[in-house]
C-alpha positions in Angstrom: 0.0 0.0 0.0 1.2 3.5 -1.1 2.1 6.4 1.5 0.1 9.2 2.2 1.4 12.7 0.9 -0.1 15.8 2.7 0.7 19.0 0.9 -0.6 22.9 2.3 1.1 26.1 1.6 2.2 25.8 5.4 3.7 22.9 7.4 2.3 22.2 11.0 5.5 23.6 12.2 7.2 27.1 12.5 10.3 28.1 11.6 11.9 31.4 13.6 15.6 32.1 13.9 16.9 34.1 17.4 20.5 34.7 17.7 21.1 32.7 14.9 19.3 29.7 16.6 16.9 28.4 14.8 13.7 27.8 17.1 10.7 25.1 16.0 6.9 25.5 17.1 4.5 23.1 16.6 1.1 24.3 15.2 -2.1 24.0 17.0 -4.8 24.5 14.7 -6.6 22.4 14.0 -5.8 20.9 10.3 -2.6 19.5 12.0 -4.4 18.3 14.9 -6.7 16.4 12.4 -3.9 15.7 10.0 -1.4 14.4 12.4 -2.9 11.1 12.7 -1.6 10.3 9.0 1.3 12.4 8.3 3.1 10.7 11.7 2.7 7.2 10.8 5.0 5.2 8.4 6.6 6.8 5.1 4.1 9.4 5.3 4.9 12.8 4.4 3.8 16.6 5.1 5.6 19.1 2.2 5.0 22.6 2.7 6.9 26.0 3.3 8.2 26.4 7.0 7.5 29.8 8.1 10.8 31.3 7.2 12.7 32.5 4.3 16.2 30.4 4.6 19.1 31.6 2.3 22.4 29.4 3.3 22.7 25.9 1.9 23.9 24.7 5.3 20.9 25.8 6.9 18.6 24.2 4.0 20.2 21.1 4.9 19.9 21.4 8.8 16.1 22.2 8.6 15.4 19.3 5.7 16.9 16.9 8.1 15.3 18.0 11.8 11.7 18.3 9.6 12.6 14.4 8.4 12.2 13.1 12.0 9.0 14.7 12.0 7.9 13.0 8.7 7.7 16.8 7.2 9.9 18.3 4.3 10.3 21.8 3.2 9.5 23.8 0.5 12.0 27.0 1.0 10.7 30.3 -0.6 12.7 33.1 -1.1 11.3 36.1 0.3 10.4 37.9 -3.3 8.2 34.6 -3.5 6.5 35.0 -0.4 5.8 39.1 -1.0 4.4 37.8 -4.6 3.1 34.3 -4.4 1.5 34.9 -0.9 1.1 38.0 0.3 0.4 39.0 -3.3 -1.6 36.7 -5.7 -2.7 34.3 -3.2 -4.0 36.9 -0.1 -4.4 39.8 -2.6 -6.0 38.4 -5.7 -7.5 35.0 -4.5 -9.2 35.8 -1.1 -10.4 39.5 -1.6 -12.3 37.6 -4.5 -13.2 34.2 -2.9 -14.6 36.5 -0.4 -16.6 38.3 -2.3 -14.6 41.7 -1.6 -13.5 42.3 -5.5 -12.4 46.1 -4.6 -9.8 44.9 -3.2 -8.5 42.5 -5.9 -5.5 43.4 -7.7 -4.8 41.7 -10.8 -1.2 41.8 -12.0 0.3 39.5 -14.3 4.0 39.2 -12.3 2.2 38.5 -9.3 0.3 35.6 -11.2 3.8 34.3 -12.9 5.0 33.7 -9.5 2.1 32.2 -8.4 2.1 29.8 -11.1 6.3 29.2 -10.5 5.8 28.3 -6.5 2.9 26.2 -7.5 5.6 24.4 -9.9 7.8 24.6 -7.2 5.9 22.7 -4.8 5.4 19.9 -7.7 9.0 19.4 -8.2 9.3 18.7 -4.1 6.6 16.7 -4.2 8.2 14.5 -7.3 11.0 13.8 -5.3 9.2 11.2 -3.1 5.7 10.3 -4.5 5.5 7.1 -6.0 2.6 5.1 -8.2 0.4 4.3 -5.7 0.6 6.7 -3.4 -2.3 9.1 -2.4 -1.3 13.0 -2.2 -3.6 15.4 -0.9 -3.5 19.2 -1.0 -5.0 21.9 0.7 -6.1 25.6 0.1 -6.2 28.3 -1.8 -2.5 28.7 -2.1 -2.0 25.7 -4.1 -4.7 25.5 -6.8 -2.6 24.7 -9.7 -1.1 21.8 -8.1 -3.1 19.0 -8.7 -2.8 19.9 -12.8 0.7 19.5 -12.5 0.9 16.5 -10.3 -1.6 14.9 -12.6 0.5 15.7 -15.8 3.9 14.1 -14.3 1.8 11.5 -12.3 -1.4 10.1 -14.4 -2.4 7.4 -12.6 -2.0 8.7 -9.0 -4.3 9.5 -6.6 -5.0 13.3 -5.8 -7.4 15.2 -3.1 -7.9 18.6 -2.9 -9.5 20.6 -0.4 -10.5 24.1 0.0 -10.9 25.7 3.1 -12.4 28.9 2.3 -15.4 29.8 0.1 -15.9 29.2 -3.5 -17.4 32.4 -5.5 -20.3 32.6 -7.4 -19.9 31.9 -11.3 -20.3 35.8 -11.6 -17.9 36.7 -9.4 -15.5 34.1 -9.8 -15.3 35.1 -13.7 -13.9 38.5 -12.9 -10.4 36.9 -12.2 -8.2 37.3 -15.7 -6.9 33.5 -15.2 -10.2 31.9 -14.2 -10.2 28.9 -16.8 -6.3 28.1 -15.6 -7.4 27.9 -12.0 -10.4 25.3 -13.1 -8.5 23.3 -14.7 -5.7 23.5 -12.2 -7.9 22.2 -9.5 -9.5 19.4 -11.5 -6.1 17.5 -11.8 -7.6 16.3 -8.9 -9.7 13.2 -8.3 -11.6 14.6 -5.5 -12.4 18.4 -4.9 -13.7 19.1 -1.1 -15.4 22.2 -0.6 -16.9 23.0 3.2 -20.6 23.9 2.3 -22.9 22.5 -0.5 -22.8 26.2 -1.8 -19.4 26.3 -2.5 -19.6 22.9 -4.6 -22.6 24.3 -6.0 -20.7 27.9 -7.5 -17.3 25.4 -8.5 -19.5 23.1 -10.9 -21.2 26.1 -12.5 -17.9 27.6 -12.9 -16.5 24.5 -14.1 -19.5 24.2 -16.7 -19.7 28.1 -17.7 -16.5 28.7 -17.8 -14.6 25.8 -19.4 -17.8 23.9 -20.4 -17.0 20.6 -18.1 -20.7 19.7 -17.2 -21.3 17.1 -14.4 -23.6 14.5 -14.0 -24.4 14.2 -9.8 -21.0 16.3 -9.1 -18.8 14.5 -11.6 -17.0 16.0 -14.4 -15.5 14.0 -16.8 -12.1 14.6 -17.7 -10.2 12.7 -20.2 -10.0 8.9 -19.3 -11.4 9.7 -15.5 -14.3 11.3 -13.6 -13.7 13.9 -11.0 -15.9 13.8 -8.2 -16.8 17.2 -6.5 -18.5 17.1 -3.3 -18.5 19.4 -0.1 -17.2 18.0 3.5 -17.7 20.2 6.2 -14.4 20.5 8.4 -15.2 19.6 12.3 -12.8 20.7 15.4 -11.1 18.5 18.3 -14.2 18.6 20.3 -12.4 16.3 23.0 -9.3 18.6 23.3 -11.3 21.6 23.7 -14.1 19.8 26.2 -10.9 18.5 27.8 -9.4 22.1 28.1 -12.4 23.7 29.4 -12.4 21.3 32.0 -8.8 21.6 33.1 -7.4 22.8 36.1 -5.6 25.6 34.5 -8.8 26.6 32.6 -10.8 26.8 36.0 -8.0 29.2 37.2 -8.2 31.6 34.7 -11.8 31.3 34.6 -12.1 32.7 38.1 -9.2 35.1 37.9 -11.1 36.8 34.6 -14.2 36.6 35.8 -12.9 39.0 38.8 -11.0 41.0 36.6 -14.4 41.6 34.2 -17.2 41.8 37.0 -20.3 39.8 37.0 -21.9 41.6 34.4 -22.8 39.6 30.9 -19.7 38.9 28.5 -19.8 38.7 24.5 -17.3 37.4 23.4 -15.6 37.6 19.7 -12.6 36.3 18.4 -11.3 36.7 15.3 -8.2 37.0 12.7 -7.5 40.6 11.6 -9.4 40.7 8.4 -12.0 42.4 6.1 -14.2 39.5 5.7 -14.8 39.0 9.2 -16.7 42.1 9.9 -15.5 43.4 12.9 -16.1 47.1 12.2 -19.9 45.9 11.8 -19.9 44.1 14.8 -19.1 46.9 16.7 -20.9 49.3 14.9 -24.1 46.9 15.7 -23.2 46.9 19.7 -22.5 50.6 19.3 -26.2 50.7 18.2 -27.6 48.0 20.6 -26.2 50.4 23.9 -28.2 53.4 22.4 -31.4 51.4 21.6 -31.2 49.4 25.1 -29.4 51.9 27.3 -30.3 49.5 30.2 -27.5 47.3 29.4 -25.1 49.9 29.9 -22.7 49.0 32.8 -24.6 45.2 32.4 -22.9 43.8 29.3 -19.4 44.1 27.6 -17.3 42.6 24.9 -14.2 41.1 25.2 -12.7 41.3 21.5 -9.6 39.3 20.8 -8.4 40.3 17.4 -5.4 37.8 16.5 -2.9 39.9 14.3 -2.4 39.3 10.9 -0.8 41.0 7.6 -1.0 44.4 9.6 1.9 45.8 7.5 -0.9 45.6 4.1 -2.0 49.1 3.6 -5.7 47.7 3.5 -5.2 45.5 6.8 -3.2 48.6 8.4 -6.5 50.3 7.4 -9.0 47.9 9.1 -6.4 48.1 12.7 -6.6 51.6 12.6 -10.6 51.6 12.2 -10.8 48.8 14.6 -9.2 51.1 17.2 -11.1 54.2 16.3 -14.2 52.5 17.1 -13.4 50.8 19.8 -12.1 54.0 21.4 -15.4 56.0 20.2 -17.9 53.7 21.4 -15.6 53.2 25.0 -15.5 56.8 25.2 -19.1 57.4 24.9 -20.2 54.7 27.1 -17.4 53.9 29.1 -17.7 54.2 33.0 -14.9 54.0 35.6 -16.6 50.8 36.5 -17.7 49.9 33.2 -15.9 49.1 30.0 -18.2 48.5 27.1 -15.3 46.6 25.2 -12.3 45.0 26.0 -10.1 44.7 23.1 -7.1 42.6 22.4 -5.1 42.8 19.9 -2.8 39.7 20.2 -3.6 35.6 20.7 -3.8 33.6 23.5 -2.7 30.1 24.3 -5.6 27.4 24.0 -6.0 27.4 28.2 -7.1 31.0 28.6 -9.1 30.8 25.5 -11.1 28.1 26.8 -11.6 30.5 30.2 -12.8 33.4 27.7 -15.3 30.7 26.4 -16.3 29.6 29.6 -17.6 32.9 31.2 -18.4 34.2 28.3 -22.5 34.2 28.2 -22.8 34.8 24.3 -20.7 34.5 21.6 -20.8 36.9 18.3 -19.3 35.4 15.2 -20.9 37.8 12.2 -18.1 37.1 9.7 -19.6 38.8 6.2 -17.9 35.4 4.1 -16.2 32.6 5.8 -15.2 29.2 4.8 -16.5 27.6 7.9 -15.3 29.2 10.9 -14.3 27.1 13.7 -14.7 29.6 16.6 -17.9 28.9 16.8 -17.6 25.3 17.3 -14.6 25.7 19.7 -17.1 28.3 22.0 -19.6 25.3 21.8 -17.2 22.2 22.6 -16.1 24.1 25.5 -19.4 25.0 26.9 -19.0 22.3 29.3 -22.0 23.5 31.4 -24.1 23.8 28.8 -25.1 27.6 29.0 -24.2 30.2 26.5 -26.0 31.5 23.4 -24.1 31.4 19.6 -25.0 34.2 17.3 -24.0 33.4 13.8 -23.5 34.8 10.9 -25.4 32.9 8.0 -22.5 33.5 5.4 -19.9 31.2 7.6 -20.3 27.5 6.2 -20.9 26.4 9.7 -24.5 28.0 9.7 -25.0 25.1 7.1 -24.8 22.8 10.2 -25.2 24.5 13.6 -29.4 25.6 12.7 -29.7 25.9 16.7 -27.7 28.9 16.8 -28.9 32.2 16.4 -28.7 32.8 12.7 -28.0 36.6 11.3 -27.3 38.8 7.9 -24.6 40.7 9.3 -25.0 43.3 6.8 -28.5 44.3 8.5 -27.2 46.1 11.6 -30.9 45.9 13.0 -31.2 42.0 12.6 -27.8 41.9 14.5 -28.9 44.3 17.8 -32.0 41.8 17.9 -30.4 39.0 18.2 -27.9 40.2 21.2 -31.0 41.3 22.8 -32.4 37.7 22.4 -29.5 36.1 23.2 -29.1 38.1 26.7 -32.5 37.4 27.5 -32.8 33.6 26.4 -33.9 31.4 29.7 -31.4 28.8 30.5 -33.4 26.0 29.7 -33.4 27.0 26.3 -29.8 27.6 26.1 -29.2 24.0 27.0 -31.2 22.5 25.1 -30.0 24.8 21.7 -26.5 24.2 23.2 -26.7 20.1 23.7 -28.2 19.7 20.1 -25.1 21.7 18.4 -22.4 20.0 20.9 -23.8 16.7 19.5 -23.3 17.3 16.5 -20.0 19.3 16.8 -19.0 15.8 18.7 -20.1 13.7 16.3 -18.4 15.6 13.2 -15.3 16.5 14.3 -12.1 16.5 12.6 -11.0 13.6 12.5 -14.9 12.0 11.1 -13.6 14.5 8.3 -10.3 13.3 7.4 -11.8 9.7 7.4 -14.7 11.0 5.5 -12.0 12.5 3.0 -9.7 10.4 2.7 -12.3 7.1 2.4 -14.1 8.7 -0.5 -11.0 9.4 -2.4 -10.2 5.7 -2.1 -13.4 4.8 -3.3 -13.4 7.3 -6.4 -9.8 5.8 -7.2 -11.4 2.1 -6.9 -13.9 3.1 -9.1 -11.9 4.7 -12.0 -9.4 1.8 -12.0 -13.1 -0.3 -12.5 -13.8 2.0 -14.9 -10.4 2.1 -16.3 -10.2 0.5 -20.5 -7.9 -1.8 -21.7 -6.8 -1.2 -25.6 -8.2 -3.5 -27.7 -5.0 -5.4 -28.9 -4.1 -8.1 -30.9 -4.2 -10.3 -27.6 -7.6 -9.2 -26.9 -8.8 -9.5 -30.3 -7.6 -13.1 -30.4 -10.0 -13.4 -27.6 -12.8 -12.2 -28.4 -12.6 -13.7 -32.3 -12.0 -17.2 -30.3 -15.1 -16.7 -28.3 -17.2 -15.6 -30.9 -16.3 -18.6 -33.5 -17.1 -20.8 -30.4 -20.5 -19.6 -29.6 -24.4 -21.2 -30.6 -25.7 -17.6 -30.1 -24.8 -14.5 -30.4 -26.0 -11.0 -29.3 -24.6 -7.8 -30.7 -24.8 -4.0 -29.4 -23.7 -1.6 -32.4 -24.1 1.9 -31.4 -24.7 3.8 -35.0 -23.0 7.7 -34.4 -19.6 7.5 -33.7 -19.4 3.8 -33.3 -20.4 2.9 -36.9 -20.0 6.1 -38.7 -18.5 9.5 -38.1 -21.0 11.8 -36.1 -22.7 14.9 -38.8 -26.0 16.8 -38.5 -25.9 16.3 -41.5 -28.0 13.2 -43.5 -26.0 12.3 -46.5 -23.1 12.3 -44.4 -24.4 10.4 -41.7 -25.6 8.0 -44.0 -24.3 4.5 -44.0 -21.6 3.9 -47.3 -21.3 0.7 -48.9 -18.1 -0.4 -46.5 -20.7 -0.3 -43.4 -23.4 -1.8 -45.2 -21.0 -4.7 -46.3 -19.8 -5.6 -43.1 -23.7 -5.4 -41.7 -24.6 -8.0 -44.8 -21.7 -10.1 -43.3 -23.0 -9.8 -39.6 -26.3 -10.6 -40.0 -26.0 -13.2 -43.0 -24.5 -15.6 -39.9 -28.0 -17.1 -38.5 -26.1 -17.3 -35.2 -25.8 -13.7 -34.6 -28.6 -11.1 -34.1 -27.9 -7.7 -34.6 -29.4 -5.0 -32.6 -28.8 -1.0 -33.7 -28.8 0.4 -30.6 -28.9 4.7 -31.2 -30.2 8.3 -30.2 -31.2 9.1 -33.8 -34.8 8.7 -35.0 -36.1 5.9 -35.6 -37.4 6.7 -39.4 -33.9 7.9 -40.2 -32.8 4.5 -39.2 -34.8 2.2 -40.7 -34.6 4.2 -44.5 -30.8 3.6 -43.8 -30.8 0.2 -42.6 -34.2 -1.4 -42.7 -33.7 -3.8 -45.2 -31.3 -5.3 -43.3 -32.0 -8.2 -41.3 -31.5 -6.2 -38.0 -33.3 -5.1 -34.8 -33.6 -1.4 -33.6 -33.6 0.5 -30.3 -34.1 3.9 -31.3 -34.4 7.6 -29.5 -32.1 6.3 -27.1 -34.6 3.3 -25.4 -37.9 5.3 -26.6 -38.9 2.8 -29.8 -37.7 -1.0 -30.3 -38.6 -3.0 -33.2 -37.6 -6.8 -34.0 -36.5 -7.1 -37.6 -40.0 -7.6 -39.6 -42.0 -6.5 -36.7 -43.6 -3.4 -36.5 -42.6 -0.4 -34.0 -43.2 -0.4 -30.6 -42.8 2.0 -27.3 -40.8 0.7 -24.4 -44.1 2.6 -22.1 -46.5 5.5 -22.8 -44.9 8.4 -23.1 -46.4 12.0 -23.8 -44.9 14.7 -25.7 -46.7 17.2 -24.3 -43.9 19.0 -22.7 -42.5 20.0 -26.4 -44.6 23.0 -26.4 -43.4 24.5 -23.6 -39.7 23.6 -24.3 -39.7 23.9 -28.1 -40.0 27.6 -27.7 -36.5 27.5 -25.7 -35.0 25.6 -27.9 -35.8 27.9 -30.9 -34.7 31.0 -28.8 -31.3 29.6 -28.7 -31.2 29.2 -32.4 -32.1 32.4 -33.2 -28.8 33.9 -31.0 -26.7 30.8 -32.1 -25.7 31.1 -36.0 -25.5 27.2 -37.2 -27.2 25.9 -34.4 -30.4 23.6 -35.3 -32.8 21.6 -33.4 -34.0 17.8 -33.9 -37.8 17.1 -33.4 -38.0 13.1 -32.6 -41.3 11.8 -31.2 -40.5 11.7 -27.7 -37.1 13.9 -27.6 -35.8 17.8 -28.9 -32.1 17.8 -30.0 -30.3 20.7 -30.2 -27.1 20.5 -32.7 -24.2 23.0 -32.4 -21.3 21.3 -34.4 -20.9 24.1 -37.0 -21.3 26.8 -33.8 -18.5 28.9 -33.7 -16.3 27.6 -31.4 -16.6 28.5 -27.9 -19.8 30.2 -28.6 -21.4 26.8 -28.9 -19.8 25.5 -25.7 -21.1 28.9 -24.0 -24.5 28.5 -25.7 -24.6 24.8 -24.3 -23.7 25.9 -20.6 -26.3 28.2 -20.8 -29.0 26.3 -22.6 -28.5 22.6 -20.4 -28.6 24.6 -16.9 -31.9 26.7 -18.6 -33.8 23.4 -19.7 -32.3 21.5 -16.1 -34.3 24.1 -14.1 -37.8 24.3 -16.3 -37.7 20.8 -16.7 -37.1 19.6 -12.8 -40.6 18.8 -12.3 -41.5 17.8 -15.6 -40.1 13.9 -15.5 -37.8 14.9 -18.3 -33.8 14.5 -18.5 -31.3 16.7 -20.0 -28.2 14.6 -21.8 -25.0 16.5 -23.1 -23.5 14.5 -26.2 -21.4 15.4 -28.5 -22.0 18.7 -30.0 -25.5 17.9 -28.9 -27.5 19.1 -25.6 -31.0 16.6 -25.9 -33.9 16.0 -23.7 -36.5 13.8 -23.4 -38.4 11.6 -21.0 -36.6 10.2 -18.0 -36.5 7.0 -16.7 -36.2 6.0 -20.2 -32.7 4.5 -21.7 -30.6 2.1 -23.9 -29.8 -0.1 -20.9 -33.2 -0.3 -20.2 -34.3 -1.5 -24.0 -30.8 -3.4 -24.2 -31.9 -5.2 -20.9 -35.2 -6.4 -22.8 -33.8 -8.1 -25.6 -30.8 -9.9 -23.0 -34.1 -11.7 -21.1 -35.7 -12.3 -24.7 -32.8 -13.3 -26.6 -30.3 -15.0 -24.2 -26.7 -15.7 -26.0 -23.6 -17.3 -25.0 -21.8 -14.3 -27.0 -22.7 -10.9 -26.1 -21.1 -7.7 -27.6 -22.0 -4.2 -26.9 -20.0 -1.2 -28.9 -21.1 2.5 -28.4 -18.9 5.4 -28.2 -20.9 8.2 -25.6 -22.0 8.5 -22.2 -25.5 7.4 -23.4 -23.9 3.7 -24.1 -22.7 3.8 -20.7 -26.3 2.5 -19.4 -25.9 -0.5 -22.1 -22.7 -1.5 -20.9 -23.4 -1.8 -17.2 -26.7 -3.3 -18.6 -24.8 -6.4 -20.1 -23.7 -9.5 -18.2 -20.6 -9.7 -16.3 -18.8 -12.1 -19.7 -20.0 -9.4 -22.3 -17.5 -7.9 -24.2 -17.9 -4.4 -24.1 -16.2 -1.9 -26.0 -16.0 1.7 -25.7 -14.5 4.4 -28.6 -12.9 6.7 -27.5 -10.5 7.3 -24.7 -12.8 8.7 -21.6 -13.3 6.2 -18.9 -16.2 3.7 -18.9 -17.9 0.6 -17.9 -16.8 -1.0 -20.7 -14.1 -3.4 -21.0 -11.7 -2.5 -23.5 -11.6 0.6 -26.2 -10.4 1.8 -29.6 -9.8 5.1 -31.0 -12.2 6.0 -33.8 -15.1 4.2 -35.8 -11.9 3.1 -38.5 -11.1 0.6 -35.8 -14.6 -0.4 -35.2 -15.0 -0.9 -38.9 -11.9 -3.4 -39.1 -12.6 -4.7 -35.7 -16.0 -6.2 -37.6 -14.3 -7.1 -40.3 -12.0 -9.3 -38.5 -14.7 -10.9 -36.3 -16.6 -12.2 -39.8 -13.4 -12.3 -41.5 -14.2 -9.8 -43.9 -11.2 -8.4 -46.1 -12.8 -5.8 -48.2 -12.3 -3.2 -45.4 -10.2 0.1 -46.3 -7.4 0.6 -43.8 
């Protein structure tokens, strides 16, 4: 079994040099908490830059081998990297607009350059010890182009990649110049995490507008794999912080604060300095609560921890020095010499006196305006160890998504944020327990290391399942095979798929149309009374029987819809309406009209809309547009919307080739089955056939078929062979 191979912009450890001593701190947040349970154990591995920039080879050297005994190894970045890679494209370009702030978005292309040659940089490190086999797994923000470039050097390996902050909108997402390089970038990977269903939700319309990589249930296929996109919300240590409240140490401080601050009510905030967590609202909002409920004067205060960060950034130097402002206005109005409305901090604290904040603290304000998740709020809950307290939450943190019994705010509506610390002051115990012992629950239940399982299990099972889903070429070997099975069998039942298995996909009839070659190796086929043939297709089923009725062959036309048995007549597979072409025909024709050389198909029971001789890009545009369009009228309608190629159809769900192909396997049982089909609509008739079919897939996109060929040319001679047919052009 391969190792594991964590990668984030940041190791678990920190690097400082005093006196020319180099000092190491563990991290205590709680990624390495969760992490640390995999990068410790065997030839597992943590790659990522130490905190420091390190100039002299000797002390390269001393740092690669202390961070080996700790299963860790460096990424050194020279300090021009750091001011350009991090502080510039990744915390000036990326977060402003993952966050939703875009005026503060600079978009310069050196900054991007370096952005892209760290990115590389961390791929060459990471070549150095990954392996076929092993499992690598990156993290953040920092890192998005990554799993690309692991994927081109590494094909077959397997790659996870989780975010940990929020995922624009489509719209605003599309305002950064290298959008479509990110995309794809992040869909190197196997598995892309996100922490809220939202965020998933924005990346796969990205994904689809952008680069037109639609998904089917969150998977996007890419090549000869699916990537699987899926949101995993990130949990905390709830034992290490339950355990902390509870400790002796804790207690201490808890009494000693609680003397300090008086027994009036505590709010308690604590946050990173940065625009998106909304601290000059906050404040504003309590500013506003004091003058709309002046009896809480001299009863309530806030202690504000603000953790420093990036202060030397104009715009974060900005925020300090409007934090302060505010916090000196509103103390200064208020304030008492017995009373301060707001304690303010502007520094961290170690985990034991955090854990006596959140003890004696009696609500909690957490109002970022965008956040990821946000684990304050869950460490306030998990060390709530008596059960009383009251969380107000801001609904744009992904951890609203889970915590409901909190106390759910827009913190852009000041008012809606001066009610709820009025309700939160004045909720009865009772009710704080019981909100409080429903969100420690599930806080306990989810925590960190339920999502690294949860992670790192699904990212096994999407490897196991492409490897299932994984073709073998259809060589001589093979061939030998399959031509030895077929000469051996009584009966035989073939699949032949018509566009782009049998002929060259056109919109256009006369080229579409079958040639003498195909309709020679057909007459061979079926002039064996051993084999029946069944044309299994999307197109029409007039089209295909003026082409090939006179053939002695069966058809399963409009994909499943109509199925007739050589002389018979036609027949449905069910009743079907087409009722609902009135209502989407008139969508379909809008399209047209704004696409030049787009067309639409009317079948009986389906609408196909054709954009192969769409200018390029345009099409794949119009195609975005037009699939998400018909997905949301048609939700209730029992209908399904299929992408092809060059195509975007719909017709009536539940309705399919594995279903028809399934009808004639019970009528028609063989000791030879063969199914051929070169789309994601032949996918149902492959996983429809028995487990000793031979299935055969064109193209090189990964399938539930068994083996696959390049083009309908190898089809063609693959026939040929089988009846032993020469008159087939090479």
């Amino acid at each position: 079994m391969g190792k594991t191979i964590i990668v984030s912009n940041r190791l678990p450890v920190n690097i400082t040099k005093k006196e020319g001593q180099l000092l190491y701190k563990s991290s205590a947040g709680g990624l390495a908490t969760g992490l640390g349970s995999i990068y410790k154990e065997g030839d597992n591995v943590w790659i990522g830059w130490p905190g420091l920039s390190i100039k002299k080879e000797k002390e390269k050297q001393t740092v690669t081998a202390e961070l080996k005994k700790e299963n860790m190894q460096p990424v050194f970045l020279s300090k021009a990297e750091i001011r350009d890679f991090y502080e510039g494209f990744s915390n000036g370009t990326l977060w402003p607009n993952f966050h939703y702030f875009n005026q503060y978005a600079i978009y310069e292309q050196d900054l991007w350059e370096s952005y892209k040659t760290v990115n590389y940089k961390f791929c060459l490190e990471i070549l150095k010890v990954a392996e076929e086999g092993d499992t690598i797994w990156v993290h953040d923000y920092q890192l998005l182009l990554l799993p690309e470039m692991l994927r081109e050097k590494l094909p077959n390996i397997s790659i996870g990649f989780f975010q940990h902050i929020p995922f624009p909108s489509y719209e605003v997402f599309r305002l950064l110049p290298w959008r479509k390089e990110i995309l794809f970038g992040m869909l190197g990977a196997d598995l892309v995490g996100f922490h809220t269903y939202d965020d998933m939700r924005h990346f796969l319309s990205s994904a689809s507008r952008l680069i037109g990589k639609s998904n089917s249930q969150g998977q996007i296929p890419m090549d000869n794999r699916y990537v699987v996109v899926d949101s995993f919300p990130m949990g905390i240590d709830y034992d290490k912080y339950a355990e902390s409240a509870a400790s002796e140490e804790a207690l201490e401080r808890e009494t000693k604060y609680r003397t300090g601050l008086g027994d009036h009510k505590i709010i308690i905030c604590i946050d990173r300095l940065d625009y998106s967590k909304g601290i000059p609202q906050r404040l504003e909002a309590f500013e506003l609560f004091l003058q709309k409920y002046p009896e809480y004067k001299e009863n309530v205060s806030i202690l504000m921890i603000v953790v420093p960060s990036r202060d030397q950034v104009e715009k974060y130097k900005e925020l300090k020095e409007e934090i302060d402002e505010l916090v000196g206005r509103i103390n200064g109005r208020f304030g008492r010499i017995t009373w301060t409305p707001i304690y303010y901090f502007y520094r961290s604290f170690p985990l034991k006196a955090l854990s006596a904040f959140y003890k004696i603290a009696d609500v909690a304000l957490v109002t970022p305006m965008r956040d990821g998740m946000n684990l304050v709020c869950k460490e306030y809950i998990a060390s709530k160890i008596d059960k009383k307290g009251v969380l107000i939450l801001s609904e744009m943190a992904g951890a609203s998504k889970e915590l409901s019994d909190a106390i759910l705010i827009n913190p852009n509506d000041i008012n809606e944020v001066v009610s709820a610390i009025h309700q939160a002051l004045n909720m009865p115990e009772e009710e704080q327990i019981r909100h409080m012992t429903i969100m420690q629950q599930s806080i306990k239940k989810y925590n960190i290391h339920h999502w690294v399982n949860l992670f790192m299990d699904r990212l096994n099972e999407i490897k196991g399942k492409q490897k299932s889903l994984a073709t073998k070429k259809l060589d001589k070997e093979s061939f030998q095979m399959i031509k030895n099975r077929y000469d051996k069998a009584q009966k035989r039942l073939i699949y032949l798929d018509y566009d782009g298995t049998l002929t060259p996909f056109s919109d256009e009839p006369q080229k579409a149309a079958p040639g003498d070659e195909l309709l020679e190796i057909l007459q061979q086929l079926t002039a064996d009374p051993l084999n029946r043939i069944v044309i299994i297709s999307g197109r029409d089923r007039h089209t295909l029987e003026n082409w090939l009725g006179h053939l002695d062959v069966d058809f399963i036309c409009e994909h499943g819809v109509w199925l007739k048995e050589k002389t018979n007549s036609w027949n449905m597979i069910e009743k079907l309406t087409d009722h609902w072409k009135q209502e989407i025909l008139p969508i379909l024709e809008l399209y047209v009209s704004r696409t030049p050389g787009s067309l639409i198909e009317t079948k009986d029971y389906s609408l196909v809309w054709h954009y192969r001789k769409v200018e390029t890009g345009l099409g794949e545009l119009r195609t975005r547009e037009l699939s998400s369009h018909l997905k949301y009228i048609s939700a209730n309608m029992n209908l399904q919307v299929l992408e092809g190629d060059m195509v975007v159809e719909i017709k009536n769900s539940g309705v399919n080739k594995g279903r028809a192909a399934t009808a004639w396997l019970e009528k028609f049982p063989a000791d030879f089955v063969m199914a051929l089909g070169d789309d994601w609509t032949d996918e149902d008739t492959f996983k429809a056939m028995p487990d000793n079919a031979i299935t055969v897939k064109v193209g090189s996109s990964s399938s539930a078929a068994r083996f696959n060929v390049v083009s309908y040319k190898e089809v063609r001679k693959f026939l040929s062979q089988i009846v032993e047919l020469n008159t087939v052009s090479q």
